[in-house]
N, C-alpha and C positions, 0 to 999 in steps of 0.2 A: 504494500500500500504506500501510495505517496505521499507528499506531505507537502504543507502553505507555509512557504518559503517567506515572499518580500511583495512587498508594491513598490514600485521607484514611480518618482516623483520628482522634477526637474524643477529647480529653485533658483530664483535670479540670485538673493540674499544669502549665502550659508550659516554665517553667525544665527541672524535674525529670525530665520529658519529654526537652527539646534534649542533657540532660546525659547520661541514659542512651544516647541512639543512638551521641553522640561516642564512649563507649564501644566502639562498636563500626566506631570509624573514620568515622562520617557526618560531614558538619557544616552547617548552617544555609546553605541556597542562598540564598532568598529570605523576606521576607517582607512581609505585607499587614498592615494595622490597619484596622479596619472601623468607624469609631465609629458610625455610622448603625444599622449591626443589631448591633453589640455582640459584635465577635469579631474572633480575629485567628487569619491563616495563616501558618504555618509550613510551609516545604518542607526538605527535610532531603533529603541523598544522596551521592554519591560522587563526586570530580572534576569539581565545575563543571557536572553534567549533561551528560557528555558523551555522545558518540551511542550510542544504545542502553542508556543508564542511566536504570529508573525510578526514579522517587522517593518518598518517602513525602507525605505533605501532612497535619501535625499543625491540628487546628482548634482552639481554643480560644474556647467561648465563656464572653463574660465573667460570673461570679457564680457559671455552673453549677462547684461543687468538689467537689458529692456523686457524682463520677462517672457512669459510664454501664455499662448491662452488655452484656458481648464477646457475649453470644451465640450458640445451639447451630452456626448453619452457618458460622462465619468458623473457619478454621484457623490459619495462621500465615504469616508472611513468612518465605521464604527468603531472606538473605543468603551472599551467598562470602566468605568471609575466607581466608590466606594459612597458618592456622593457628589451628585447632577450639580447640587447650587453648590455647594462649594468649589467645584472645579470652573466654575462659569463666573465664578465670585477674580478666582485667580487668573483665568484669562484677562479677565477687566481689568483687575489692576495689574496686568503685566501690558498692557496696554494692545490686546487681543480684541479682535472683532467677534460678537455675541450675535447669532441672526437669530435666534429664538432662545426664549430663558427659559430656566427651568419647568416643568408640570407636566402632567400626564401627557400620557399620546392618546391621541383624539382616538373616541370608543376604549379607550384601556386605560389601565391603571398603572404600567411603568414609567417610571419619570425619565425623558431625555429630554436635549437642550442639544441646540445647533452652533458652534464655533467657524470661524474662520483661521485658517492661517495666513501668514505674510503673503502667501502667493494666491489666495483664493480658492484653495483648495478646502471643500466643508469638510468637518468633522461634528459624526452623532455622539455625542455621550451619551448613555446608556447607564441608569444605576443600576448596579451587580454589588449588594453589601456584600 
């Protein structure tokens, strides 16, 4: 059986990028410098990569800063977090875009809350105590 590796994700910004996930409890697993084709990867995720955690994979290539556009068919990453309004609290004030705050999902009862990152790319929170 196989297994859910990564999502890569192309990012004008890499600092502002690594800064924004920490936000959301990620932090820097790995990373590559590529000076030959002029890029560097970032893996970003939760606990070391432990089994059954993917990851994201930030790519930065160098010089592109005008960004890239997200795209009619990509939707969003879901993340779990421990606590919807609190993590939506710490975007805020890490100076993160919020497109919907925390409360239930329309007809249900789990609470998620919609995030931006630097590049526009959404992310769901999902609370999973």
């Amino acid at each position: 059986m196989g297994s859910y590796l990564h999502t890569m994700v192309r990012v004008r910004d890499l600092d502002a990028s690594i800064a924004f996930y920490r936000l959301l409890g990620m932090h820097e697993l790995r990373r590559r410098e590529v000076p030959d084709g002029r890029y560097t990867l970032v893996f970003i995720g939760f606990a070391d990569n432990a089994a059954g955690q993917a990851e994201i994979e930030l790519t930065y290539n160098w010089g592109q800063d005008d960004g890239y556009e997200v795209g009619t068919g990509f939707g969003h990453f879901a993340v779990g977090v421990p606590d919807v309004a609190e993590a939506v609290d710490a975007v805020r004030a890490g100076g993160g875009k919020v497109t919907r705050e925390a409360g239930p999902v329309k007809f249900g009862t789990t609470v998620i809350a919609f995030v931006e990152d630097p590049d526009g790319y959404k992310i769901e929170l999902i609370e999973r105590p």
